[in-house]
Backbone of each chain as ProteinMPNN parsed JSONL, in Angstrom:
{"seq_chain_A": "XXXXXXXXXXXXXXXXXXXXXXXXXXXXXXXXXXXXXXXXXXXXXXXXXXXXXXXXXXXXXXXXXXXXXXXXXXXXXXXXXXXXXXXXXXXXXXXXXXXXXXXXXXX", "coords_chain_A": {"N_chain_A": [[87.623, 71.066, 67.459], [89.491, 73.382, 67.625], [88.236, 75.301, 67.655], [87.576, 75.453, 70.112], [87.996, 76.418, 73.854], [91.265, 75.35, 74.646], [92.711, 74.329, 77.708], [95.073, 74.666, 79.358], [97.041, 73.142, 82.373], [99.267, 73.856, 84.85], [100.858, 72.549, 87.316], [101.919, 74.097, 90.631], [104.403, 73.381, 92.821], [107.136, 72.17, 94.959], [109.291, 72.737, 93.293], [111.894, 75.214, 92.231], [111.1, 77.937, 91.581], [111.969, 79.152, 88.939], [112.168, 76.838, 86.981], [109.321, 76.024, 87.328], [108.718, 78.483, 85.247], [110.453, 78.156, 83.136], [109.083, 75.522, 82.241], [106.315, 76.547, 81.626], [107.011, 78.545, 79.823], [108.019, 76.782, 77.261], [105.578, 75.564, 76.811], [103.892, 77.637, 76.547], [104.881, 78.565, 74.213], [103.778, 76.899, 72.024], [100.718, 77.309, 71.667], [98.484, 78.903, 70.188], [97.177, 82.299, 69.795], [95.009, 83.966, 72.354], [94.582, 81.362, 73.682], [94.669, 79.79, 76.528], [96.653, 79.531, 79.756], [96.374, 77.46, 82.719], [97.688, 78.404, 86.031], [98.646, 76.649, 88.821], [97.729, 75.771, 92.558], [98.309, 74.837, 95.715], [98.337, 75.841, 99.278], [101.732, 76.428, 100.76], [102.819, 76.374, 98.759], [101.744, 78.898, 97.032], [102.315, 81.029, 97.283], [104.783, 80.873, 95.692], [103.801, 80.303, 93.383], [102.427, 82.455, 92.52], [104.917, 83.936, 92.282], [106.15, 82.977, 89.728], [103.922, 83.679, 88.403], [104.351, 86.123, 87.481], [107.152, 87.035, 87.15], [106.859, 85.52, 84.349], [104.71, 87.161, 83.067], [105.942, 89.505, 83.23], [108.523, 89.329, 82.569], [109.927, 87.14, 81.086], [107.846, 86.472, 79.189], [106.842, 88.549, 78.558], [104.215, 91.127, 77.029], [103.096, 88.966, 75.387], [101.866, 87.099, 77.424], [99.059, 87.772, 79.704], [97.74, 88.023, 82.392], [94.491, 87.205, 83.356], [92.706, 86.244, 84.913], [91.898, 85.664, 88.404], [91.915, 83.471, 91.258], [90.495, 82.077, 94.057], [90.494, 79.647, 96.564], [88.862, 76.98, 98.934], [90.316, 73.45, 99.646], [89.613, 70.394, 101.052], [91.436, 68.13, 102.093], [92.552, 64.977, 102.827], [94.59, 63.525, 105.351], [97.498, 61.237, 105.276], [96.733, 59.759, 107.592], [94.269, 60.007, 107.984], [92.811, 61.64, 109.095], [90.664, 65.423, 108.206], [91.902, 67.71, 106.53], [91.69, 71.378, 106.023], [92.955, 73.413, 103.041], [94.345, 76.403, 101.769], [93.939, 77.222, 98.089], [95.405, 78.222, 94.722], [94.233, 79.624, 91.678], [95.905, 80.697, 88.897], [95.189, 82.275, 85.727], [96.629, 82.019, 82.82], [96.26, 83.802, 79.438], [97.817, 84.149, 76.346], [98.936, 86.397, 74.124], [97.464, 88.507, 71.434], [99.724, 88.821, 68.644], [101.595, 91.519, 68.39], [101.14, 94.242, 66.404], [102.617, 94.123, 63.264], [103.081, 95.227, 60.81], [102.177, 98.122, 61.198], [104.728, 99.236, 61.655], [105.646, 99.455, 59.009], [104.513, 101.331, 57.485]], "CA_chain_A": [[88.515, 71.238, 68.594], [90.134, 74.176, 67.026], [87.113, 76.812, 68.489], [87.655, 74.969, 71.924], [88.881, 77.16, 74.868], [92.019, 74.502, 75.688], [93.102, 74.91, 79.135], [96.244, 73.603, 79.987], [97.163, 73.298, 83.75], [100.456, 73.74, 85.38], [101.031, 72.673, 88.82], [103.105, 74.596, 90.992], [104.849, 72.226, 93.855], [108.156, 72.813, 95.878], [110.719, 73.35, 92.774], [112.086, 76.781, 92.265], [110.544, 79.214, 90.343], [112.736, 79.145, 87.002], [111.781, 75.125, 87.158], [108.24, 76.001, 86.326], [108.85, 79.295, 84.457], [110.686, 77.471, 81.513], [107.728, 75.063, 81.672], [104.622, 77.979, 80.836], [107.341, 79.005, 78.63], [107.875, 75.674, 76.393], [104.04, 75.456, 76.783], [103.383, 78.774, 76.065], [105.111, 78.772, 72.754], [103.148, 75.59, 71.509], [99.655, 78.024, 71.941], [97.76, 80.189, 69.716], [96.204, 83.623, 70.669], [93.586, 83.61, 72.799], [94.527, 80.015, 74.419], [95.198, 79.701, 78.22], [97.483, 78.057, 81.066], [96.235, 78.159, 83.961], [98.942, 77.835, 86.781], [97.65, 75.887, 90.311], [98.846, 75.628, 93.864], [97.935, 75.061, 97.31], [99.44, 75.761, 100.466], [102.46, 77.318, 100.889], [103.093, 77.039, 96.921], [100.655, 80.498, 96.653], [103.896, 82.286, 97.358], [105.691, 80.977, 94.351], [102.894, 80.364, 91.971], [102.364, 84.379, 92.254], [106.424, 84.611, 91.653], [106.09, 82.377, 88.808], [103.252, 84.577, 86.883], [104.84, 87.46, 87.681], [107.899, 86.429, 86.398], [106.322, 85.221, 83.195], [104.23, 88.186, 82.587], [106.997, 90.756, 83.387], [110.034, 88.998, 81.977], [109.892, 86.372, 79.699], [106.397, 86.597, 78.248], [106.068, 90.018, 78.603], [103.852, 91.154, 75.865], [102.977, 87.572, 75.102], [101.006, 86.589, 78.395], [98.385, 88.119, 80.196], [97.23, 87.743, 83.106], [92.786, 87.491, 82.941], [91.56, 85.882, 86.117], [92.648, 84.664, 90.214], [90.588, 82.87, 91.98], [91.309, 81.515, 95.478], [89.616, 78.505, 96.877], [89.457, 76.36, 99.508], [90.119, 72.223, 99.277], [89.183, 69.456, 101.947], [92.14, 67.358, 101.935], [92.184, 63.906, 103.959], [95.934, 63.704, 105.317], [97.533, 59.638, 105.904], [95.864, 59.858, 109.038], [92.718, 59.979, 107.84], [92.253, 63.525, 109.066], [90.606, 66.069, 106.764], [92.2, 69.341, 106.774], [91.566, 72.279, 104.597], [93.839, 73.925, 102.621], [93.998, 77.058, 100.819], [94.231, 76.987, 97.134], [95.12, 80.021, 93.989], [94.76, 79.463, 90.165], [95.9, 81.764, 88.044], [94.677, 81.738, 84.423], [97.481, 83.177, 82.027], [96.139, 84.042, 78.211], [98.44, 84.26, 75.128], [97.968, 87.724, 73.801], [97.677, 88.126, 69.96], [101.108, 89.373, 68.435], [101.354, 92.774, 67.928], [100.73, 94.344, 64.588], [104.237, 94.532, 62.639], [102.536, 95.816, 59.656], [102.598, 99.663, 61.892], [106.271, 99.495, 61.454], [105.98, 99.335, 57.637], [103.782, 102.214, 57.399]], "C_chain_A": [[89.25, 72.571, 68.551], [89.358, 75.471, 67.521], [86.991, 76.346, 69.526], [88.596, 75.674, 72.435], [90.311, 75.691, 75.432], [92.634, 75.084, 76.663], [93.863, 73.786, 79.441], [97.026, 73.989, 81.387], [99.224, 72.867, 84.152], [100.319, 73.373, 86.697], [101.854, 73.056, 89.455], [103.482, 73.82, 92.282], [105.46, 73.234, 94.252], [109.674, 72.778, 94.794], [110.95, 74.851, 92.728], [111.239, 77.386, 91.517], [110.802, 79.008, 88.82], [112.393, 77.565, 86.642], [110.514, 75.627, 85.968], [108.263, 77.268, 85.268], [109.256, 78.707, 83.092], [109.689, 76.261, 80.974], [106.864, 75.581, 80.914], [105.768, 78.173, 79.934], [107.679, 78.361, 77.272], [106.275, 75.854, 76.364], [102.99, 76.662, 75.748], [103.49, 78.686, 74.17], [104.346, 77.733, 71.511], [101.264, 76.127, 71.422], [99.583, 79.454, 71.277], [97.658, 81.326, 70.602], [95.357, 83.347, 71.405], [93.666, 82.278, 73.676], [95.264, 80.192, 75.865], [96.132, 78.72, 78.798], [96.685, 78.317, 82.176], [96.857, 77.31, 85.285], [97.845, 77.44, 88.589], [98.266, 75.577, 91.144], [97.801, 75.738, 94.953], [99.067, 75.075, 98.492], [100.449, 76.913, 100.442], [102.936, 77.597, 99.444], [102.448, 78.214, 96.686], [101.313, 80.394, 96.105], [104.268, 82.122, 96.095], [104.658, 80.772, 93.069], [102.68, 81.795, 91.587], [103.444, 84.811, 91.716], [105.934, 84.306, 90.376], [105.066, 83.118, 87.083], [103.716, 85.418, 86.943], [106.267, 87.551, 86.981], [107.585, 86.011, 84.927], [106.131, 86.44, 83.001], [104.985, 89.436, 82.645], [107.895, 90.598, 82.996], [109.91, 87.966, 80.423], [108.892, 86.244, 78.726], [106.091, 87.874, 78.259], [105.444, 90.621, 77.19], [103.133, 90.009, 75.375], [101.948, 86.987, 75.998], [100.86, 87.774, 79.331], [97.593, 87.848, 81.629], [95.229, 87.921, 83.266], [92.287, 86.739, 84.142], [92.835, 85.333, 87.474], [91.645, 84.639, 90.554], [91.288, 82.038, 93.316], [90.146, 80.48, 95.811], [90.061, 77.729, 98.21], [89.595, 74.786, 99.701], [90.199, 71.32, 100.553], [90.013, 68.491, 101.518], [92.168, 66.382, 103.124], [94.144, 63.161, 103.988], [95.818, 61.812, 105.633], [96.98, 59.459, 106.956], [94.722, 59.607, 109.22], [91.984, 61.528, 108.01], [91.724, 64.108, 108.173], [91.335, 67.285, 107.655], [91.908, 70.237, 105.723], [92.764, 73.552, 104.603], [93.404, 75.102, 101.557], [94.628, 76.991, 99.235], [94.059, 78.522, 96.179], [94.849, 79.063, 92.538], [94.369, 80.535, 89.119], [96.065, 81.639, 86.3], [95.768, 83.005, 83.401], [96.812, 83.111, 80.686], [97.111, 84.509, 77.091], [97.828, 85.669, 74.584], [98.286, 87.434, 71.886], [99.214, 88.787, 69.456], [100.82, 90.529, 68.255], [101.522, 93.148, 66.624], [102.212, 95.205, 64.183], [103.617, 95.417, 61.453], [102.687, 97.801, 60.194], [103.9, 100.026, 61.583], [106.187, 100.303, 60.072], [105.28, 100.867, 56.764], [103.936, 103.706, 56.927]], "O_chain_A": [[89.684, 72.893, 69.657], [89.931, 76.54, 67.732], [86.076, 76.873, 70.158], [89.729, 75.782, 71.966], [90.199, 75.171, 76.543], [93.084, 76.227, 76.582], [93.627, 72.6, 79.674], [97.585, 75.082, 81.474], [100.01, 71.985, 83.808], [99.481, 74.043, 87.299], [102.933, 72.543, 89.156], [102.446, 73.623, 92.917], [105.168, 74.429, 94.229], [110.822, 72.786, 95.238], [110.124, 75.619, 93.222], [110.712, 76.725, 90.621], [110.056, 78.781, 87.868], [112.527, 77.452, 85.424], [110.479, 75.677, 84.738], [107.688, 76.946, 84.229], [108.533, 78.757, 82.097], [109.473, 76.0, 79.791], [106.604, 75.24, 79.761], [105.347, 77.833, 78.828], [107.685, 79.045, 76.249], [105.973, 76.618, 75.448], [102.09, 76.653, 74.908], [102.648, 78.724, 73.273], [104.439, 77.916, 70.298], [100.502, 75.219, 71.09], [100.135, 80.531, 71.5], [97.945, 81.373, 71.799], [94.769, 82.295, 71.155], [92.715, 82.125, 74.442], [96.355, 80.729, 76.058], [96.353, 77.547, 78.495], [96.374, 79.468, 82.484], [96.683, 76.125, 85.57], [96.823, 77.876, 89.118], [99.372, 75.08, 90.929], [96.807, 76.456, 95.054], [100.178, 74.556, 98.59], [100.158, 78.081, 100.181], [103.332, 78.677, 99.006], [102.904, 78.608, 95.612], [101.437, 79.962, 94.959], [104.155, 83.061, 95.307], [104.906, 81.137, 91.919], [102.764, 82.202, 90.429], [103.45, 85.732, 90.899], [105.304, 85.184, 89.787], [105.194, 83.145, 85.859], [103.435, 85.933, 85.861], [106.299, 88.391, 86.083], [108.521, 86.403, 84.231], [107.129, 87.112, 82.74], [104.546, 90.412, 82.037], [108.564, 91.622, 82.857], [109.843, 88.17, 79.211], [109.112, 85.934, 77.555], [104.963, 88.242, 77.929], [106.198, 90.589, 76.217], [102.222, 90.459, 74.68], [101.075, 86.336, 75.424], [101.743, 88.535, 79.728], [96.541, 87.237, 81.442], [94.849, 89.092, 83.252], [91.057, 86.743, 84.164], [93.982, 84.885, 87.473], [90.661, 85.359, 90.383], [92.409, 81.534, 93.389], [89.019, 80.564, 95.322], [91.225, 77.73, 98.612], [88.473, 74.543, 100.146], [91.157, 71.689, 101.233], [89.591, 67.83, 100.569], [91.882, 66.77, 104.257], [94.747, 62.575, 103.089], [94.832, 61.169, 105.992], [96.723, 58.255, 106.958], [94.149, 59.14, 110.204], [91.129, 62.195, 107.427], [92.01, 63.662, 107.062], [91.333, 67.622, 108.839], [91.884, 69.84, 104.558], [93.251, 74.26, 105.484], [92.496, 74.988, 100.733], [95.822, 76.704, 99.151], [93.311, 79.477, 96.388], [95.269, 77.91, 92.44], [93.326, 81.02, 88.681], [96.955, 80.991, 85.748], [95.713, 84.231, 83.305], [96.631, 81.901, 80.549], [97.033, 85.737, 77.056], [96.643, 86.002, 74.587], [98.97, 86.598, 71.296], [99.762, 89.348, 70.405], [99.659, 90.738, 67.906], [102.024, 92.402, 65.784], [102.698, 96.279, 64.537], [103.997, 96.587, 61.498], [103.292, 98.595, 59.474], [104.138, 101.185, 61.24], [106.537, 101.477, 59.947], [105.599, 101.267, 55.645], [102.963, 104.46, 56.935]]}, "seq_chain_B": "XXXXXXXXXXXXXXXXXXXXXXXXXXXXXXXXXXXXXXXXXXXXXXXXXXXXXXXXXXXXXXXXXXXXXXXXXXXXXXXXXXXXXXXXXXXXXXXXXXXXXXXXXXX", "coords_chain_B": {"N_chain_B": [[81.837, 112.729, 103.25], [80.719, 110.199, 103.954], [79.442, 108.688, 101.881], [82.218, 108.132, 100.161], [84.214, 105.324, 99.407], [85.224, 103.829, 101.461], [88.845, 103.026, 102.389], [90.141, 100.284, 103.807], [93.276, 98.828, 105.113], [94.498, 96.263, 105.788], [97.542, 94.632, 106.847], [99.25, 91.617, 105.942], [101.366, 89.661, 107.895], [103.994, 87.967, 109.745], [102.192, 87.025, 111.693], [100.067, 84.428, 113.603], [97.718, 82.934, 111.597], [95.125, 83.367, 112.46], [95.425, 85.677, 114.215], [95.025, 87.89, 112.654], [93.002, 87.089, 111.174], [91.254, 87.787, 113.504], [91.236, 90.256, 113.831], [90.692, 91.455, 111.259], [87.592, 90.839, 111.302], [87.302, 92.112, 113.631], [87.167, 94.551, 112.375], [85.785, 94.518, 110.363], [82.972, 94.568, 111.492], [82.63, 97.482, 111.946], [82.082, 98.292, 109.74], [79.658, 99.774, 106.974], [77.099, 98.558, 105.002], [78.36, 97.387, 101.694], [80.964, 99.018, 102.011], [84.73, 98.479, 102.319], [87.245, 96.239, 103.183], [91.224, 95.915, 102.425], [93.086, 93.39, 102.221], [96.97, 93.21, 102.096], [99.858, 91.648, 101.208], [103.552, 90.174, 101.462], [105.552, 88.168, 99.48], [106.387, 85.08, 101.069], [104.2, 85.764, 103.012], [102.023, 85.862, 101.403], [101.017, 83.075, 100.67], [99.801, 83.231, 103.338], [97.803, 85.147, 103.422], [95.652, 84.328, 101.355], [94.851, 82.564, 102.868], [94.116, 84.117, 104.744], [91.732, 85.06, 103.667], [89.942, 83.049, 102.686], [89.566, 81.715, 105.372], [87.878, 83.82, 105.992], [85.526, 84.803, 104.518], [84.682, 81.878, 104.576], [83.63, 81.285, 107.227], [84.22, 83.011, 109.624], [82.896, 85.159, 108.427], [80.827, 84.783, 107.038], [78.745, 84.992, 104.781], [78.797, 87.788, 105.243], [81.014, 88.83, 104.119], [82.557, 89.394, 101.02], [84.836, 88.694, 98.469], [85.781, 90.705, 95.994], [88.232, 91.596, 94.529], [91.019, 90.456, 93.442], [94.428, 91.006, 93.01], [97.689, 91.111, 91.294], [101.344, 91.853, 91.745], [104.603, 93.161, 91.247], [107.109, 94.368, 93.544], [109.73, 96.009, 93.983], [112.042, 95.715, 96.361], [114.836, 97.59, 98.342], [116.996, 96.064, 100.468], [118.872, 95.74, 103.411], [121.942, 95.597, 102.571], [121.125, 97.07, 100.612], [121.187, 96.127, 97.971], [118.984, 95.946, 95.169], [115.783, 94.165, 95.117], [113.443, 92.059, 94.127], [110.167, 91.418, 95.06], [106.72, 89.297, 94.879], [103.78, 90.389, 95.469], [100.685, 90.723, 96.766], [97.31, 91.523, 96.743], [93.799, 91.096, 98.441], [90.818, 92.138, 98.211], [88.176, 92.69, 100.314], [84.67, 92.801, 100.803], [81.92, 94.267, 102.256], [78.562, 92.749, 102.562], [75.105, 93.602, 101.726], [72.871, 93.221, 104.516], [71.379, 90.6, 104.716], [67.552, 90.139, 103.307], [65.032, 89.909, 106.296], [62.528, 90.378, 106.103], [61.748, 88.339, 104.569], [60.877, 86.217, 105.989], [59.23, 86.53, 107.177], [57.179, 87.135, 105.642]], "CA_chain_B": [[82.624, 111.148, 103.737], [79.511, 108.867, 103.854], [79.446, 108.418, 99.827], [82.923, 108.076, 99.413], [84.486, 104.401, 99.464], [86.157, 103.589, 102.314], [89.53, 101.84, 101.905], [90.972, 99.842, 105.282], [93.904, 98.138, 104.628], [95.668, 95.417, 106.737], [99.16, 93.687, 106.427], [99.519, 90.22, 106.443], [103.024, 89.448, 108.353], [104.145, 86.743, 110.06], [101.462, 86.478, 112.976], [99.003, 83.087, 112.733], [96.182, 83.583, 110.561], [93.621, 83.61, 113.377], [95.094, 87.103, 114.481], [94.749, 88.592, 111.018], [91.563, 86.987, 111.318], [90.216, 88.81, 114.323], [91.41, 91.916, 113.307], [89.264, 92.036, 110.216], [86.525, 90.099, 112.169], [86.842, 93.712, 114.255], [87.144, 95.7, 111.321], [84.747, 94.544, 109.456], [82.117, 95.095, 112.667], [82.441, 98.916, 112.355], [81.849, 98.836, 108.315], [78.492, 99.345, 106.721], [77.304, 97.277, 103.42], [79.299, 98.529, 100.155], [82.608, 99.256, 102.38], [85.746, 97.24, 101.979], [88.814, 95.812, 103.923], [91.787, 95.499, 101.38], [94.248, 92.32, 102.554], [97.854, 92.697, 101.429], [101.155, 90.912, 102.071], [104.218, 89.988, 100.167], [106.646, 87.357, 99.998], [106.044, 84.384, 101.621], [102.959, 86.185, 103.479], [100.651, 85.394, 100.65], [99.789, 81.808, 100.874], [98.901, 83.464, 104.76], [97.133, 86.079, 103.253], [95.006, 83.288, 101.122], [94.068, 81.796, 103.817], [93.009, 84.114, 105.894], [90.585, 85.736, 103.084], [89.383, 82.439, 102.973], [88.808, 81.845, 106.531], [87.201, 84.75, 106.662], [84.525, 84.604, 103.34], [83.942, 80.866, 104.289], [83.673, 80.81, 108.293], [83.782, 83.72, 110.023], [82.085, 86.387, 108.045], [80.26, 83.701, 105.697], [77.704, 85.478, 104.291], [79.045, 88.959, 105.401], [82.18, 89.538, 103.245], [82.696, 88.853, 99.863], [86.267, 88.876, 97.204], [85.577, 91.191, 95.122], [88.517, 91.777, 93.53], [92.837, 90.037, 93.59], [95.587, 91.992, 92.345], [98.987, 90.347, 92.015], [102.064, 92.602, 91.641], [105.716, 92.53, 91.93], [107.631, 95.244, 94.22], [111.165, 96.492, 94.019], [113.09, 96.75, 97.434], [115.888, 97.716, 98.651], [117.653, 95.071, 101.054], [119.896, 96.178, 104.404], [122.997, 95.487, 102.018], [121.437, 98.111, 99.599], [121.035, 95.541, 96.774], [117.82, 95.517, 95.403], [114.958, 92.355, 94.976], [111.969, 92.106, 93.94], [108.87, 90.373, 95.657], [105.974, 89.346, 94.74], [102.611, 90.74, 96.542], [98.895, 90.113, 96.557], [96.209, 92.631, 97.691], [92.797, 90.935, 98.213], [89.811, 93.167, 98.542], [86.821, 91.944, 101.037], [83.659, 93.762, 100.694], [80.76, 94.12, 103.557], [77.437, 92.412, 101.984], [74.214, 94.377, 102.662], [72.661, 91.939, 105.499], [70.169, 89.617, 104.317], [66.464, 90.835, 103.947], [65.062, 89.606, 106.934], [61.294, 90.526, 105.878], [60.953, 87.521, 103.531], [60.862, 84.924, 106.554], [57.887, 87.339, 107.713], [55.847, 87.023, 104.693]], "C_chain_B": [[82.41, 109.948, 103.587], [79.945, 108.48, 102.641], [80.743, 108.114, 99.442], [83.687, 106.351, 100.433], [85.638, 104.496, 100.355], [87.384, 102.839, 102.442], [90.091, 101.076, 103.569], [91.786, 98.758, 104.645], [94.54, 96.999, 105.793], [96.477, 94.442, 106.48], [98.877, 92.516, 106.81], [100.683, 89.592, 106.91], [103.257, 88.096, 108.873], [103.581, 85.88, 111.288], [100.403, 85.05, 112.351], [98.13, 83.962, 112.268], [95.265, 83.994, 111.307], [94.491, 85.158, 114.182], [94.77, 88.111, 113.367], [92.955, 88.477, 111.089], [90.486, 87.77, 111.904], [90.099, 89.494, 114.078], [90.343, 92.106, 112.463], [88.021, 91.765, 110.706], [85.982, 91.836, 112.847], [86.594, 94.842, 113.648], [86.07, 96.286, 111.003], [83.07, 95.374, 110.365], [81.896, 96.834, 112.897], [82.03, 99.624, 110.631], [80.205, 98.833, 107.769], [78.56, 98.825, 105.584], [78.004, 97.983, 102.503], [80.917, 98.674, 101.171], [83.668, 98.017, 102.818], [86.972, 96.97, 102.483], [89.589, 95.493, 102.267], [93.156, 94.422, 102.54], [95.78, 92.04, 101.809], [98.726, 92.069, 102.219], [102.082, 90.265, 100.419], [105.094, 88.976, 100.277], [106.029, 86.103, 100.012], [104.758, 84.013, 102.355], [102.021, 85.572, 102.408], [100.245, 84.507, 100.839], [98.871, 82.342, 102.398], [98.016, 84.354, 104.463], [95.764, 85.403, 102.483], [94.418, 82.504, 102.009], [93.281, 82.597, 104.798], [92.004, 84.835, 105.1], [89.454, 84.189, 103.127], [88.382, 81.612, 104.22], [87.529, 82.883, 107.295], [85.888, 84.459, 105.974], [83.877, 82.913, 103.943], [83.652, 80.405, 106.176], [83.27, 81.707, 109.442], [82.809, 85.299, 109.965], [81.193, 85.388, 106.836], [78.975, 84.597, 105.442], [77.256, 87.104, 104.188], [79.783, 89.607, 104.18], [82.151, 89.056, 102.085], [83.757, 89.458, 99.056], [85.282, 89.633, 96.623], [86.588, 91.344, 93.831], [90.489, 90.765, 94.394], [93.17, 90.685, 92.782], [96.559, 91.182, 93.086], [100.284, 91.391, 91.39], [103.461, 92.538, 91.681], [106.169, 94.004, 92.498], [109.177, 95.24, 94.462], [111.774, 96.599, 95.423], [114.323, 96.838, 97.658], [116.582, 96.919, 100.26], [118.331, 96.307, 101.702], [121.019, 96.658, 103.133], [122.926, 96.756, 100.515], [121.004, 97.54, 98.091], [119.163, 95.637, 96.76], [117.246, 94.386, 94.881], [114.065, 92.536, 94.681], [110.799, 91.283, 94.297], [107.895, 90.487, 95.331], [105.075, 89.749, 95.509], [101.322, 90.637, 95.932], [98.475, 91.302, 97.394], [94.641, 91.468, 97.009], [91.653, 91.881, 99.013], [88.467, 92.295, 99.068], [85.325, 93.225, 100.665], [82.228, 93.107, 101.647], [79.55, 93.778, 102.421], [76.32, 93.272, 102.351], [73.37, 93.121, 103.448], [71.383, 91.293, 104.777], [68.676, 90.108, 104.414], [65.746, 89.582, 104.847], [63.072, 89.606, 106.656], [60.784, 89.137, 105.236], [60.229, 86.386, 104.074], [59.45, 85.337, 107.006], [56.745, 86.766, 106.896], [55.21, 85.736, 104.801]], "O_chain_B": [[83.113, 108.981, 103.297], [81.003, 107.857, 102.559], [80.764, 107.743, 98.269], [83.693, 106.222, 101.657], [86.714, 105.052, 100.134], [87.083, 101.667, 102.668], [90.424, 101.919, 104.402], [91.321, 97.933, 103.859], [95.133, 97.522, 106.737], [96.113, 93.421, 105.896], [98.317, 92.279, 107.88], [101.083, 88.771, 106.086], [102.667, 87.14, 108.37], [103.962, 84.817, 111.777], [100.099, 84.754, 111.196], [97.859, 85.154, 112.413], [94.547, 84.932, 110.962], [93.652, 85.712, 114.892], [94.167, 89.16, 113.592], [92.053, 89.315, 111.069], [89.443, 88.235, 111.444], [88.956, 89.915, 113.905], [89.308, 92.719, 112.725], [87.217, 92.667, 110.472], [84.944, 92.481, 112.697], [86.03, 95.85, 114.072], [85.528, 97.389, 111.076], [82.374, 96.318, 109.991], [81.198, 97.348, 113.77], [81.793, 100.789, 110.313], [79.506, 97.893, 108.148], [79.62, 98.565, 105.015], [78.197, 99.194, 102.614], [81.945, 98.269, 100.628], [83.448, 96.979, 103.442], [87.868, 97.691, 102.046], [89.012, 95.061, 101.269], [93.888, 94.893, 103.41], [95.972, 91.041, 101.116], [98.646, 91.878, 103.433], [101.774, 90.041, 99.249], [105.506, 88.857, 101.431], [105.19, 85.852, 99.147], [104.235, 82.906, 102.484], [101.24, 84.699, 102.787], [99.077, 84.514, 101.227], [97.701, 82.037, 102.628], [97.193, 84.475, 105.371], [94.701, 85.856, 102.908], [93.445, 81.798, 101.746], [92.302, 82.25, 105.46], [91.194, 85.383, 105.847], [88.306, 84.284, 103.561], [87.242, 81.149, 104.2], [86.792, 82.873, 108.281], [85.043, 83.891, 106.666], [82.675, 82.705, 103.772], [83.478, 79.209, 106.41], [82.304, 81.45, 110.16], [82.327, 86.081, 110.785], [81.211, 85.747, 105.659], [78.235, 84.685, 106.422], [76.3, 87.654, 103.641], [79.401, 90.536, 103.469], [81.555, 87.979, 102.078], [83.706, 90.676, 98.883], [84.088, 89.342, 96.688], [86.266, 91.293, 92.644], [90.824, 90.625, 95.57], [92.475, 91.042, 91.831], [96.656, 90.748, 94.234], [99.986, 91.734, 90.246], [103.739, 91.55, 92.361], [105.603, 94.936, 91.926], [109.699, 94.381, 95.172], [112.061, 97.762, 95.706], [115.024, 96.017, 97.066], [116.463, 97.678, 101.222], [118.473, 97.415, 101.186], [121.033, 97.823, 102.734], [123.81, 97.182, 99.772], [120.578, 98.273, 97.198], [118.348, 95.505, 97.673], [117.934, 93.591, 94.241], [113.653, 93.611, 95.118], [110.598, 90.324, 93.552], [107.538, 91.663, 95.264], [105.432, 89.511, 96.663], [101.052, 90.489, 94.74], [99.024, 91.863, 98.343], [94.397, 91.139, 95.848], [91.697, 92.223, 100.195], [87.873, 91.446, 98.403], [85.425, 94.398, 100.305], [81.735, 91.98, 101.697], [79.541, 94.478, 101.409], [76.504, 93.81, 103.443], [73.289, 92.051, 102.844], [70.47, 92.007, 104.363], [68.365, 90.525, 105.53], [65.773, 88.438, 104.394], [62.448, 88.666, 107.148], [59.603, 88.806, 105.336], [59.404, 85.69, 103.481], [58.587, 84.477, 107.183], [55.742, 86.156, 107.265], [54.194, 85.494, 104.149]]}, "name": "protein", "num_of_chains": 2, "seq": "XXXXXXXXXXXXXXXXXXXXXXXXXXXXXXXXXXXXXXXXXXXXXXXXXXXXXXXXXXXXXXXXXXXXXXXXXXXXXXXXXXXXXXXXXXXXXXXXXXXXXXXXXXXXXXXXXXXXXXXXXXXXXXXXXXXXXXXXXXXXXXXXXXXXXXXXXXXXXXXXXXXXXXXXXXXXXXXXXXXXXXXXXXXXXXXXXXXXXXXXXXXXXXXXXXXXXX"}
């Protein structure tokens, strides 16, 4: 299990931003190098799922998380109604970067 | 001129998707294969900007356009009041397909 890519999924809804940010960031810290989140949203969540890595990768993880793939999609949802409608969907795949090499310091 | 990569850009604001839509719909109609519409928007715009790359790749250019590439970003502005904010933004890049060979149905 230990040479398995785990991929752990966030979903981004209608809380704020800093909501899920301290999520990926408990999450984050619980994840090797090399191991992924990858954050998920449809609809009008894009918007904040884009804050949300951006935020990560520029503030609190900076250095730490990477951004390595977006992918947009679209999903066939069937509303109480019965209706289908389709909705657009993002997920953005954050990566853990390796630490940087302290040993340079010492040098 | 020919040889060199054409960029066309268009904003995603707060019109419905289906005028965004046309627009590139018209765009695209004057591009040859290899040249590329780029789709940004910031804010709130993105989930609209998601949708309409999607509308476009899966409906009205289906087999024309193709993602090539997302870029997600954040942007500094400066507010009426002077204060500044920062918003997130998306640029998605469409790219003209070369048209289908048409000889094979021949053979």
């Amino acid at each position: 299990m230990s040479d398995e890519q785990t991929k752990n999924t966030v979903f981004i809804g209608q809380k704020p931003v800093t909501a899920y940010v301290m999520a990926c960031v408990t999450q984050f810290s619980t994840l090797t190098a090399g191991e992924e989140i990858v954050l998920k949203a449809r609809g009008r969540a894009i918007s904040r799922c884009v804050d949300v890595a951006e935020v990560l990768t520029r503030r609190f993880l900076e250095g730490t998380a990477e951004i390595i793939d977006i992918q947009i999609s679209t999903e066939n949802l069937e509303g109480r109604d019965g209706r289908k409608t389709n909705v657009s969907a993002i997920e953005i795949t954050l990566r853990k970067k390796s630490p940087p090499a302290m040993s340079s310091k010492n040098e």
